[in-house]
VOGU-3710 file (C-alpha; in Angstrom, 3 decimals, decimal comma):
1> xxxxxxxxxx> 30,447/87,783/19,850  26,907/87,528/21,133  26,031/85,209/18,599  28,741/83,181/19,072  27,838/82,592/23,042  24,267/81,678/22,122  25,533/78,726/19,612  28,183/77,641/22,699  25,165/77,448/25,051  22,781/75,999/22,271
11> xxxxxxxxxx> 20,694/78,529/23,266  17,104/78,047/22,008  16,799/79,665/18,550  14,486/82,552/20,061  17,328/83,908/21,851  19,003/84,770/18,666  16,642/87,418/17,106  16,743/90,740/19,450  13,560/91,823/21,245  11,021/93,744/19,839
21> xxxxxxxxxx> 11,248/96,993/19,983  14,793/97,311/19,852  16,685/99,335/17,491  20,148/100,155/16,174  19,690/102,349/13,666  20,351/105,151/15,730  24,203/104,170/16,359  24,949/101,434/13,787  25,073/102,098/9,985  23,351/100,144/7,406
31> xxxxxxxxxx> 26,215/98,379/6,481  27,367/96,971/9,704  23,509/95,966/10,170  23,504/94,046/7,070  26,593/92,130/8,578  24,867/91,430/11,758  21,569/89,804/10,017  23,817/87,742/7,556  25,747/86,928/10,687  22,539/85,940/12,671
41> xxxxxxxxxx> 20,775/83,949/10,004  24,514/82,014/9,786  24,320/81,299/13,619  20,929/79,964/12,921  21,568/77,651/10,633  24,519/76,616/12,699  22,198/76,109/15,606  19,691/73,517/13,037  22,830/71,552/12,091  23,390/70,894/15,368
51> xxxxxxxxxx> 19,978/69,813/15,714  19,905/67,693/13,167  22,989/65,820/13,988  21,472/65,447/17,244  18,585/64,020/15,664  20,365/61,839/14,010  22,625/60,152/16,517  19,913/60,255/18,563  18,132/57,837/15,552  21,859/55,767/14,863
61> xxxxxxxxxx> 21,588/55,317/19,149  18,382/53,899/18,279  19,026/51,840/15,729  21,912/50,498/17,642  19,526/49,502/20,600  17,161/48,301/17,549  19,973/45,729/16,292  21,012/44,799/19,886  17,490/43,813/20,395  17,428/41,805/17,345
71> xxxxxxxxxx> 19,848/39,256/18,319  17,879/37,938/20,658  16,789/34,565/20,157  13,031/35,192/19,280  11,222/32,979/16,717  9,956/34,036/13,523  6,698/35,726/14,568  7,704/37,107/17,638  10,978/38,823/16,019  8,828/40,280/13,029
81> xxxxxxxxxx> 6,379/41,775/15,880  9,710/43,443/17,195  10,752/44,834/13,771  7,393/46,543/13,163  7,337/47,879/16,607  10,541/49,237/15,973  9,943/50,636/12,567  6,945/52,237/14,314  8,567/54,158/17,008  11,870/54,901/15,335
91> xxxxxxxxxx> 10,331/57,070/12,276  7,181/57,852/14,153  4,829/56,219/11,688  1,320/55,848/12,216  1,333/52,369/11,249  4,200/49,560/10,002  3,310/45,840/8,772  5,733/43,362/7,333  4,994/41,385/3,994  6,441/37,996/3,235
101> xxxxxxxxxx> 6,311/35,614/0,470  4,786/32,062/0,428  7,310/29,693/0,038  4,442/27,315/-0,905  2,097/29,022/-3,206  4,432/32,221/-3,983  1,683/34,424/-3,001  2,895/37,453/-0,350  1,063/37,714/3,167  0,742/40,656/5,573
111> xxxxxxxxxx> 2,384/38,440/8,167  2,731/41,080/11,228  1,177/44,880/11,914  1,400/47,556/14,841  -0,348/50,350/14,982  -3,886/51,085/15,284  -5,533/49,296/12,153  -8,873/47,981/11,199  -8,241/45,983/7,595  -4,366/45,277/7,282
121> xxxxxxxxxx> -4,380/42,262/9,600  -2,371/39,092/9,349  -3,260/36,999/6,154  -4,261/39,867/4,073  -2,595/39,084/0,438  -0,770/41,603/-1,358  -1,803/41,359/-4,803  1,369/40,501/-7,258  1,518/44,051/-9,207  0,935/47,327/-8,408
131> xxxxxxxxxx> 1,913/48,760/-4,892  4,931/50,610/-3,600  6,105/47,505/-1,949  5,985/46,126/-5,276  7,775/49,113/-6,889  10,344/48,573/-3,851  11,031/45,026/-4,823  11,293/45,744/-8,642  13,833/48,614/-7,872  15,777/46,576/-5,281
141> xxxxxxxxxx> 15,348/49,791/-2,811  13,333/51,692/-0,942  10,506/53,524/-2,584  8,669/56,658/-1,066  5,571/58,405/-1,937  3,989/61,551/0,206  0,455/60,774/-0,801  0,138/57,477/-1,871  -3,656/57,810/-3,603  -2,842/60,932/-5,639
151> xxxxxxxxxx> 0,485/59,291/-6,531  1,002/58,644/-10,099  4,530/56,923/-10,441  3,549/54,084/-10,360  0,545/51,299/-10,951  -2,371/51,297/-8,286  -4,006/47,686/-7,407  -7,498/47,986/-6,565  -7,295/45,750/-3,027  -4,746/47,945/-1,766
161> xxxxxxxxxx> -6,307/50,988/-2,624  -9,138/49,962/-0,240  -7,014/49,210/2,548  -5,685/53,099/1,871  -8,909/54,778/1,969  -9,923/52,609/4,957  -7,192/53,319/6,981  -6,432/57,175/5,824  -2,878/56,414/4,747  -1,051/59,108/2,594
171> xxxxxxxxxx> 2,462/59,202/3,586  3,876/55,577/2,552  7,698/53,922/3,231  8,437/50,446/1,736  11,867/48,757/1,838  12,717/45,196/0,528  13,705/42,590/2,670  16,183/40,526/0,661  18,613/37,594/1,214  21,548/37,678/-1,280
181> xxxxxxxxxx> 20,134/39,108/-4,260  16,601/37,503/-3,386  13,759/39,525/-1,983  11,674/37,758/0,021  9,325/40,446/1,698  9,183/43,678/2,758  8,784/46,324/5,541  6,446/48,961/5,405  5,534/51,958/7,286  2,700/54,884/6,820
191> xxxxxxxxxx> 1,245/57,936/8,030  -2,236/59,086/7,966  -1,409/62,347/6,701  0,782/64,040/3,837  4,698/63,445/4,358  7,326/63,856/2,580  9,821/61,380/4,402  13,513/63,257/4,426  16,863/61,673/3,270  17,504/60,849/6,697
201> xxxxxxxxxx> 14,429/58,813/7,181  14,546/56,964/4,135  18,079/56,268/5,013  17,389/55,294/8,350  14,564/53,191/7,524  16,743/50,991/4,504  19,042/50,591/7,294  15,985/48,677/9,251  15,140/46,948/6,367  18,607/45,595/6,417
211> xxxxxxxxxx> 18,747/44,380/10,105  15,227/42,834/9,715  16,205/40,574/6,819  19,423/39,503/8,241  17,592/39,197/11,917  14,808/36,697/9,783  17,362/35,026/7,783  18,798/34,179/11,339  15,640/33,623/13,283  14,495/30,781/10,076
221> xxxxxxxxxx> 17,555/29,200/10,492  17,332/28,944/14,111  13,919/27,383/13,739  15,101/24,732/10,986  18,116/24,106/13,504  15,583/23,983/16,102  13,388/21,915/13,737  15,994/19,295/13,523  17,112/19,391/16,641  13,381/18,132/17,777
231> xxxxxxxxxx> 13,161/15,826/14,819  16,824/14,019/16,007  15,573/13,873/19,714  12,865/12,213/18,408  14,441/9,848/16,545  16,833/9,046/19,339  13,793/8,328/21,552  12,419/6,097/18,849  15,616/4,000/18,621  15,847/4,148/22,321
241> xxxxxxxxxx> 12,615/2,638/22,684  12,831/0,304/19,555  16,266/-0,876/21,075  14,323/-1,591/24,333  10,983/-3,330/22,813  13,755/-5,283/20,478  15,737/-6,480/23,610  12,458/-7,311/25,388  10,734/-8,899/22,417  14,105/-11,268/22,463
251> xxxxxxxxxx> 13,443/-11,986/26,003  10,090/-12,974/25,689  11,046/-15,135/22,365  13,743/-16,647/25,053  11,473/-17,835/27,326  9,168/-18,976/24,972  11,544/-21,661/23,097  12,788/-22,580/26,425  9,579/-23,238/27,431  9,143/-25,364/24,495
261> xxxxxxxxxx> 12,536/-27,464/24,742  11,919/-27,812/28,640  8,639/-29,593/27,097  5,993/-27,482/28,369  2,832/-28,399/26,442  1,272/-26,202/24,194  -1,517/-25,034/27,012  1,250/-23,283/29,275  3,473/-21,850/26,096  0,241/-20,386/24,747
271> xxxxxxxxxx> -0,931/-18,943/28,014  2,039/-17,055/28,550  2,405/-15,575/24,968  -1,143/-14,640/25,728  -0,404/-12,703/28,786  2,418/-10,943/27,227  0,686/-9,837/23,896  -2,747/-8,431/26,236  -5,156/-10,743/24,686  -6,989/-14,076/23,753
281> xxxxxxxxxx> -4,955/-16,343/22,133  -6,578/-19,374/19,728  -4,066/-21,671/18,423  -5,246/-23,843/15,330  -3,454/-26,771/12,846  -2,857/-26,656/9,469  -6,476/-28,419/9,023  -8,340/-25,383/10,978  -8,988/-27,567/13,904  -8,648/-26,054/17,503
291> xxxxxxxxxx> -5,947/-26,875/19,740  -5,925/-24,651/22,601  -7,630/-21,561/23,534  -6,240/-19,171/26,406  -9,550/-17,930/27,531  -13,427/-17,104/26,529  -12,808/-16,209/22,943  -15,414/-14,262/21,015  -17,462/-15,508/18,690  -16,348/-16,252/15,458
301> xxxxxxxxxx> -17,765/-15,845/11,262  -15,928/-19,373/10,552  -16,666/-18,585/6,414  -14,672/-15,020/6,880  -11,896/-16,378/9,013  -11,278/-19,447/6,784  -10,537/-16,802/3,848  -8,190/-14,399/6,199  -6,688/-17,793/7,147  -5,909/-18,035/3,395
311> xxxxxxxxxx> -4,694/-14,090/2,974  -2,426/-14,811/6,185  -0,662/-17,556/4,589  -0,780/-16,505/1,178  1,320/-13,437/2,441  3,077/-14,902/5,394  2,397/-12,059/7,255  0,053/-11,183/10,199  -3,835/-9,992/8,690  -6,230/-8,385/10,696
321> xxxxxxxxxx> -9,928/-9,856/10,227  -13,173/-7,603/9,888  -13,769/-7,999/13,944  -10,341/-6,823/15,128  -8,913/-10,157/15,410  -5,139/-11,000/14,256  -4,310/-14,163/12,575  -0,849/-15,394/12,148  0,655/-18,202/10,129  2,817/-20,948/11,641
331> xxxxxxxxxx> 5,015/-22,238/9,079  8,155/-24,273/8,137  9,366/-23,438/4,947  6,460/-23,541/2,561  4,615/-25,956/4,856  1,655/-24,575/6,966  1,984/-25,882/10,287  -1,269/-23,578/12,427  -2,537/-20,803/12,669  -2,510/-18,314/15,394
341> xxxxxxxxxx> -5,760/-16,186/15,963  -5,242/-13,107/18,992  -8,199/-11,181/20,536  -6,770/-8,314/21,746  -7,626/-6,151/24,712  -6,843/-2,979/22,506  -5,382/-1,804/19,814  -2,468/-3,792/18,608  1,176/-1,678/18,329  3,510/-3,035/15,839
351> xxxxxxxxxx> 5,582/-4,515/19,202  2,249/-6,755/19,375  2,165/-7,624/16,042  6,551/-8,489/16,739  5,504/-10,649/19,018  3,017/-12,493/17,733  5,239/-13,457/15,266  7,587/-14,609/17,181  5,065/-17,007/19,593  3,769/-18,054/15,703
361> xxxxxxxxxx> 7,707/-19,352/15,191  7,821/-20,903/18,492  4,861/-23,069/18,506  5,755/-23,942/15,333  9,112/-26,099/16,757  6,317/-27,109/19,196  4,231/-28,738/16,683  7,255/-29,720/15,411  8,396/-31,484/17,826  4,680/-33,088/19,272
371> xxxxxxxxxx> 4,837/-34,678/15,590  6,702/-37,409/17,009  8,853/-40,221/15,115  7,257/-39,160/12,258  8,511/-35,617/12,463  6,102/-33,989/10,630  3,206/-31,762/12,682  0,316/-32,919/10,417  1,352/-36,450/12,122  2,947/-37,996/8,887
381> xxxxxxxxxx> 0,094/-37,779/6,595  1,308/-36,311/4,022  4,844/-38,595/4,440  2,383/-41,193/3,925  0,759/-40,150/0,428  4,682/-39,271/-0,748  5,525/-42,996/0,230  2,337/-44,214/-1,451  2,936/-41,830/-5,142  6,687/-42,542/-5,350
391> xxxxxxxxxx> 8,796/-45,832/-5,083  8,690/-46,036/-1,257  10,885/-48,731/0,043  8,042/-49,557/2,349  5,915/-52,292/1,635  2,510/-51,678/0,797  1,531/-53,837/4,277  3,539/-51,194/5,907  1,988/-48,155/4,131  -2,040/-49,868/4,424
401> xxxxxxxxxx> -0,699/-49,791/8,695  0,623/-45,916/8,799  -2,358/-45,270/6,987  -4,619/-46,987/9,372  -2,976/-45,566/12,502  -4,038/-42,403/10,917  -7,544/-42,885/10,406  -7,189/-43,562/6,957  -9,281/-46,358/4,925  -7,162/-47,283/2,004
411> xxxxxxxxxx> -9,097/-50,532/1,699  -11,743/-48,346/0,829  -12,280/-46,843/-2,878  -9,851/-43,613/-3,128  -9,213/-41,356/-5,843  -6,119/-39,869/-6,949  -6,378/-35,638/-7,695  -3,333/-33,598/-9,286  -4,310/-29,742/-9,204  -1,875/-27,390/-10,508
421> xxxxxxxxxx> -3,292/-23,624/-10,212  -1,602/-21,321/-12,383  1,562/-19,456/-11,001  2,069/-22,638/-8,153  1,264/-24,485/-5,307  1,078/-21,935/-2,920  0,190/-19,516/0,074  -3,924/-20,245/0,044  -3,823/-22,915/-2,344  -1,813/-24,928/0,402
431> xxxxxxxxxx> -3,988/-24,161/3,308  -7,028/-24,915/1,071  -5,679/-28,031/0,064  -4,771/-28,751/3,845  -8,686/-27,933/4,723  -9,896/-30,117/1,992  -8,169/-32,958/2,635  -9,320/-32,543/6,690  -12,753/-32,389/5,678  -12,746/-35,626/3,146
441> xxxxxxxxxx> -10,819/-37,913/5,558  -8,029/-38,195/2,871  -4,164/-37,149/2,439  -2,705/-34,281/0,805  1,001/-33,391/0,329  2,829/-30,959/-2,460  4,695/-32,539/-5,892  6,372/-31,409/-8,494  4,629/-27,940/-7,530  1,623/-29,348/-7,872
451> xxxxxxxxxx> -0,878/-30,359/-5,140  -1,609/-34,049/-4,986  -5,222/-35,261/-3,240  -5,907/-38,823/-2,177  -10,099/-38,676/-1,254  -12,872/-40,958/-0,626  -14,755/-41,921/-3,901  -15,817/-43,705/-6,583  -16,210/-40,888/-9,071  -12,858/-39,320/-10,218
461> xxxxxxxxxx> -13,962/-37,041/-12,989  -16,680/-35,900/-10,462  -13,825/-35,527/-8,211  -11,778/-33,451/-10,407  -14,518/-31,265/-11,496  -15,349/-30,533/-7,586  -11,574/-29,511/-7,013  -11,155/-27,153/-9,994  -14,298/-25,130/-8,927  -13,614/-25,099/-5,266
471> xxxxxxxxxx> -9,918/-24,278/-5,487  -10,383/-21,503/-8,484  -12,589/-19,802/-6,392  -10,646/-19,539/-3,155  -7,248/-18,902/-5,236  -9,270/-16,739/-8,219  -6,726/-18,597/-10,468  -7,337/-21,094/-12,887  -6,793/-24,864/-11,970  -6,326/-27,511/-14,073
481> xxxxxxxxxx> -7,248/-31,150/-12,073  -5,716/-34,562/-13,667  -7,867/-37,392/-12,234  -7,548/-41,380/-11,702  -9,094/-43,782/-10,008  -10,430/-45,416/-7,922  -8,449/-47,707/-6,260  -8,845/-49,651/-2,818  -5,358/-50,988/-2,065  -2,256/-48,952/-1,296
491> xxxxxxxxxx> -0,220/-50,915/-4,151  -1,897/-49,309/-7,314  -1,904/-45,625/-5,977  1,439/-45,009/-7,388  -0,134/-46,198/-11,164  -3,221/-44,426/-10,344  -0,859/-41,425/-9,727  1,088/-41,547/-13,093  -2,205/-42,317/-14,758  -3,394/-39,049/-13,140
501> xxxxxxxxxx> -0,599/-37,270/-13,901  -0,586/-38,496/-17,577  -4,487/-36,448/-17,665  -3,064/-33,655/-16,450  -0,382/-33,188/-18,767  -2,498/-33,991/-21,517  -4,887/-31,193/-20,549  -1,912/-28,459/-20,849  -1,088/-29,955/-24,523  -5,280/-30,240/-25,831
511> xxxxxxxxxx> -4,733/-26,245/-24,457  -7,540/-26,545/-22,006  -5,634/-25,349/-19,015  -8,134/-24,541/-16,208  -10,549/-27,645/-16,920  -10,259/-31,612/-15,171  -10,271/-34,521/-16,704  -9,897/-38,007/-16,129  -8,950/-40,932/-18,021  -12,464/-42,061/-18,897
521> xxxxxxxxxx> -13,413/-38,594/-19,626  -10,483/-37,826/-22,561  -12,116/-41,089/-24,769  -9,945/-42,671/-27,098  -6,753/-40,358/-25,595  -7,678/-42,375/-22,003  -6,755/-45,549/-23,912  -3,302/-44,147/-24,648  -2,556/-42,476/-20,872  -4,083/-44,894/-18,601
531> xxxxxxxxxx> -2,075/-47,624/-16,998  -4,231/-50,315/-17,657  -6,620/-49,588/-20,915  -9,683/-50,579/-19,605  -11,099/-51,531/-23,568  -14,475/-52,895/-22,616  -15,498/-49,902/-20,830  -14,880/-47,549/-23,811  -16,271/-49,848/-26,374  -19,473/-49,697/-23,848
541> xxxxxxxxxx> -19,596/-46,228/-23,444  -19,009/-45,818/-27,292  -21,812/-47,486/-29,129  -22,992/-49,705/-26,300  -26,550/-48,642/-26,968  -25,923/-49,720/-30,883  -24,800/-53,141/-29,661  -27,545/-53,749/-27,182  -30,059/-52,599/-29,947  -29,174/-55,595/-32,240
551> xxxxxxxxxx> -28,978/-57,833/-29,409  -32,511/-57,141/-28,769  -34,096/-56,612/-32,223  -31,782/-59,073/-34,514  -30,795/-56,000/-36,323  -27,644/-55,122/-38,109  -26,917/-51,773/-36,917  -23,113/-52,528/-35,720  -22,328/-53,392/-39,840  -24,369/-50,818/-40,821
561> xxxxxxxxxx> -22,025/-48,143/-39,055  -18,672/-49,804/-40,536  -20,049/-49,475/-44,149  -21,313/-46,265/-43,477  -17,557/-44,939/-42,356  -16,215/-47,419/-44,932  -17,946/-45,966/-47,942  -16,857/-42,206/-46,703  -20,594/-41,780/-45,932  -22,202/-42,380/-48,907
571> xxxxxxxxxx> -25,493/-44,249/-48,316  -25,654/-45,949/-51,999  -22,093/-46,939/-51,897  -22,958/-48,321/-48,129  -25,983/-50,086/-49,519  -24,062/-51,852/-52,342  -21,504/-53,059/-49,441  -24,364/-54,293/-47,881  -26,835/-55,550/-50,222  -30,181/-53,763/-49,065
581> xxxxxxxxxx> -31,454/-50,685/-50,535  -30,125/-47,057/-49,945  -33,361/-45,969/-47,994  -32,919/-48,902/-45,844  -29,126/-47,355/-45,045  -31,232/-44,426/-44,109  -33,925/-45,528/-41,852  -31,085/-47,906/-40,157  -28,525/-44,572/-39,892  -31,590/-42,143/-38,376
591> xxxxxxxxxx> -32,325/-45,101/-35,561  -28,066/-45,088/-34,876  -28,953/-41,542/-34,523  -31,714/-41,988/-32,362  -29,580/-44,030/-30,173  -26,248/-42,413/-30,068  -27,629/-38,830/-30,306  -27,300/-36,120/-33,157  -23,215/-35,465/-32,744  -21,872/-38,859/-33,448
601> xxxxxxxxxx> -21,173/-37,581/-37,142  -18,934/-34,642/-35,697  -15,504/-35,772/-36,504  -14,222/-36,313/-33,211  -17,000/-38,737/-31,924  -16,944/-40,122/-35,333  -13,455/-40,635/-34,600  -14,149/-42,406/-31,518  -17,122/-44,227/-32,960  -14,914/-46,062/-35,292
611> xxxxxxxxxx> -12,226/-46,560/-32,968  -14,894/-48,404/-30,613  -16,259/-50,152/-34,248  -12,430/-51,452/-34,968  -11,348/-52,768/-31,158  -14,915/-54,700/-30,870  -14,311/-56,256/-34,717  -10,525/-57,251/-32,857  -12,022/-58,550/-29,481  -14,338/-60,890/-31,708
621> xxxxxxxxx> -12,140/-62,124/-34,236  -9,554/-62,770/-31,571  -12,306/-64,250/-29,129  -13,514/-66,369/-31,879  -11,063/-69,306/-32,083  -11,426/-69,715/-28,096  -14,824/-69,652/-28,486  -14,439/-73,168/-31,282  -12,064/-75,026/-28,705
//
């Protein structure tokens, strides 16, 4: 009965073995002494169950206040700080650390620690085999060892034997931290002494395990909803300000056409685009020639700008030069109106850039609409070479006036150019051809897809030749140049222009695509494409110096050359035909030679040779019975 009031008043275990000293044997028999020891050692193990169940609500109570704690909203790092606290203090370890995996490189991190250590920190990677965290994650439980370095179950790794003997670990706890059937990390915890961990420990400790990786899983997906959450706010701010910056962008484009239609010169619609974009603004025509600039604009590299000029129209887009500056195309349709050029004060947001294009669109009506009667903004000129290339209704009287009223000469010698780069008329190749025609004091306009010159000069194969090079270069395309002319009257430019056009399609069927040519240039072919065969000229140009040679010596050279062709080149058959003797063929062929040079044999100058031979015979025979009236 004794007994039995100690365990009701969980009396210390002490209390339960008598005093020493004492003795029964003098008034209790062996057998009833026997009963009261078995009956003792009963109450004491009583007395430990108790204990232990103590123990262990006492660790459930804890684990409760562990998973109560773990709802809290912490983020990732902070939350797996809390877990290896807990760990720590809940199974008395020396030292607990948490383990994750990579979701980049796969590799698994020491991501947290708590305790005192010296060489587990944050970053440390856990080598891929060997390990009990390892042999935890293979088993898909928790995995014990009492001494982990004289522990043979299972492999050792080198790098985290170190960490052992630095930190005097023995007795070692991992449990997997797994999502589904996934592991993605896992919690440790050690002494730095032999333990053998109990059933109640390892139990309580999977238990943790479990609460961490459902308290991550949670904590990750609060920080991806988090995540989002920022990344939509953002995105609403964006549109918010985007909606703004559209609806004042519109409101600046507004006030800039009405400025425009009120008729507010180009001075006052330029200064206040200027104002709004934070800048200098330079406004320039299709020819590069400066119409208005806001304020004291930096200096410029003319050569550099003329070739971003190009790249801006080429693309129809804003460019940015080497100095910072902005240029921006003015255009209608394909045709390049100016050219907007902003200094800025700073750098240039894409609100800037917005608006820039915007004040590019409304100067454009502006130089629209300063055109005049001739509605065009380069001022009509290249209305003007359309009228003079096609069947204008206009008289030519009408056409020489325009022309005059825009500084053009056409009483002056002109030449007509047709340059067709490969893949179009376009982008650079129109503001080139816009420049070039500036510069010469001529007209320019667009055919056919083809770009159509009328210059100054006298030369048109030099012409031609000057266009190819200069155009190839700025387009890096090949251009092939028909030629024609000159002509001094506005009448005969729209022959001069078939006849031009003629050269140029004869170029793309002789496959020479990328060269010039005029009509003088292709020989005998210019008889057959120009307008009005100019048969002297290529007789001349032929064997003129052959002709003139007999004129001046009384020689026979001129017969010499049609027996030679007409006796296939034989010099005795051509000596028979002429009645002299073969080495007198000779010398006479070696002078033609001298005089014509060493190719006139090759068969297409021969060609030509006796094409000139045959049309002189004609002009004399047919000249002959004028010459007897």
């Amino acid at each position: 009965m004794r007994l039995l009031e100690l365990l009701a008043l969980e009396a210390p275990p002490h209390q339960f073995t008598p005093p020493t000293g004492t003795s029964t044997d003098d008034w209790m028999s062996a057998e009833s002494q026997a009963l009261l020891d078995r009956a003792r050692t009963l109450a004491l193990d009583i007395h430990g169950l108790f204990a232990r169940r103590q123990q262990r609500e006492a660790a459930l109570a804890a684990l409760v206040d562990t998973a109560r704690e773990l709802t809290l909203p912490y983020d990732v790092d902070a939350l797996l700080q809390v877990i290896a606290r807990r760990a720590r203090l809940l199974l008395n370890f020396d030292m607990a650390w948490i383990t994750l995996q990579d979701p980049i490189d796969g590799r698994t991190r020491v991501r947290v620690s708590d305790g005192h250590t010296s060489t587990l920190t944050p970053g440390f990677v856990v080598p891929a085999h060997g390990g009990v965290g390892n042999a935890a994650a293979d088993r898909s439980a928790p995995f014990w060892t009492p001494d982990y370095l004289t522990d043979e179950r299972f492999p050792h790794s080198p790098p985290t034997d170190e960490v052992a003997v630095a930190e005097g670990l023995h007795g070692l706890m991992a449990v997997p931290l797994k999502e589904g059937t996934d592991t993605f990390g896992a919690l440790y915890g050690a002494d730095r002494s032999v333990r053998h961990f109990t059933p109640d420990e390892i139990t309580l400790m999977s238990s943790l395990g479990d609460l961490a990786s459902l308290a991550i899983k949670k904590a990750r997906l609060l920080a991806q909803t988090r995540s989002e959450l920022s990344e939509r706010e953002l995105d609403v701010s964006r549109a918010l300000d985007s909606s703004s910056a559209a609806l004042r962008l519109g409101g600046i484009h507004t006030q800039l056409i009405d400025m425009v239609l009120s008729g507010q010169g180009l001075s006052k619609v330029a200064a206040h685009a200027a104002a709004e974009l934070g800048g200098t603004l330079m406004v320039r025509d299709a020819t590069g020639r400066t119409l208005v600039v806001t304020g004291d604009f930096p200096g410029l590299d003319e050569t550099a700008l003329f070739q971003r000029t190009l790249d801006a129209h080429a693309e129809l887009a804003a460019v940015r030069s080497a100095e910072g500056m902005w240029l921006c195309p003015a255009t209608a349709g394909r045709e390049v109106l100016g050219t907007l050029i902003l200094a800025p004060d700073g750098p240039v947001t894409d609100h800037q850039l917005q608006l820039l294009r915007a004040t590019a669109q409304s100067i454009a009506v502006l130089l629209q609409m300063e055109a005049g009667a001739e509605a065009s903004p380069d001022g009509g000129r290249g209305r003007l070479l359309q009228d003079l290339v096609t069947d204008s209704p206009r008289s030519p009287e009408q056409l020489a006036v325009h022309a005059r009223r825009l500084g053009v000469a056409l009483d002056d010698p002109h030449v007509v150019l047709i340059a067709r780069p490969d893949g179009g008329a376009s982008g650079r190749s129109l503001v080139w051809a816009s420049s070039y025609a500036h510069r010469m004091a001529g007209l320019q306009t667009i055919v056919d897809d083809c770009l159509v010159l009328l210059v100054p000069g006298t030369d048109s194969g030099a012409a031609g030749r000057a266009v190819t090079a200069e155009l190839s270069a700025v387009t890096g395309r090949r251009v092939t140049v028909g030629s024609a002319g000159p002509v001094a009257h506005p009448g005969p430019v729209h022959a001069t222009y078939q006849e031009a056009r003629r050269c140029l399609e004869a170029l793309t069927a002789l496959g020479t695509d990328g060269g010039s040519a005029s009509a003088q240039e292709l020989g005998f072919l210019g008889l057959l494409l120009a307008d009005s065969p100019d048969i002297p000229a290529f007789v001349q140009t032929t064997i003129g110096p052959v002709i003139a040679y007999d004129l001046r010596h009384c020689t026979d050279l001129v017969h010499t050359l049609e027996a030679h062709f007409a006796s296939g080149g034989s010099p005795r058959r051509a000596a028979e035909a002429l009645h002299v003797h073969p080495n007198t063929v000779s010398r006479r062929l070696e002078r033609i030679t001298d005089l014509l040079g060493p190719t006139w044999q090759q068969p297409m100058r021969a060609l030509e040779v006796q094409l000139a031979l045959r049309l002189q015979r004609t002009r004399h025979a047919v000249r002959s019975p004028l010459s007897a009236c």
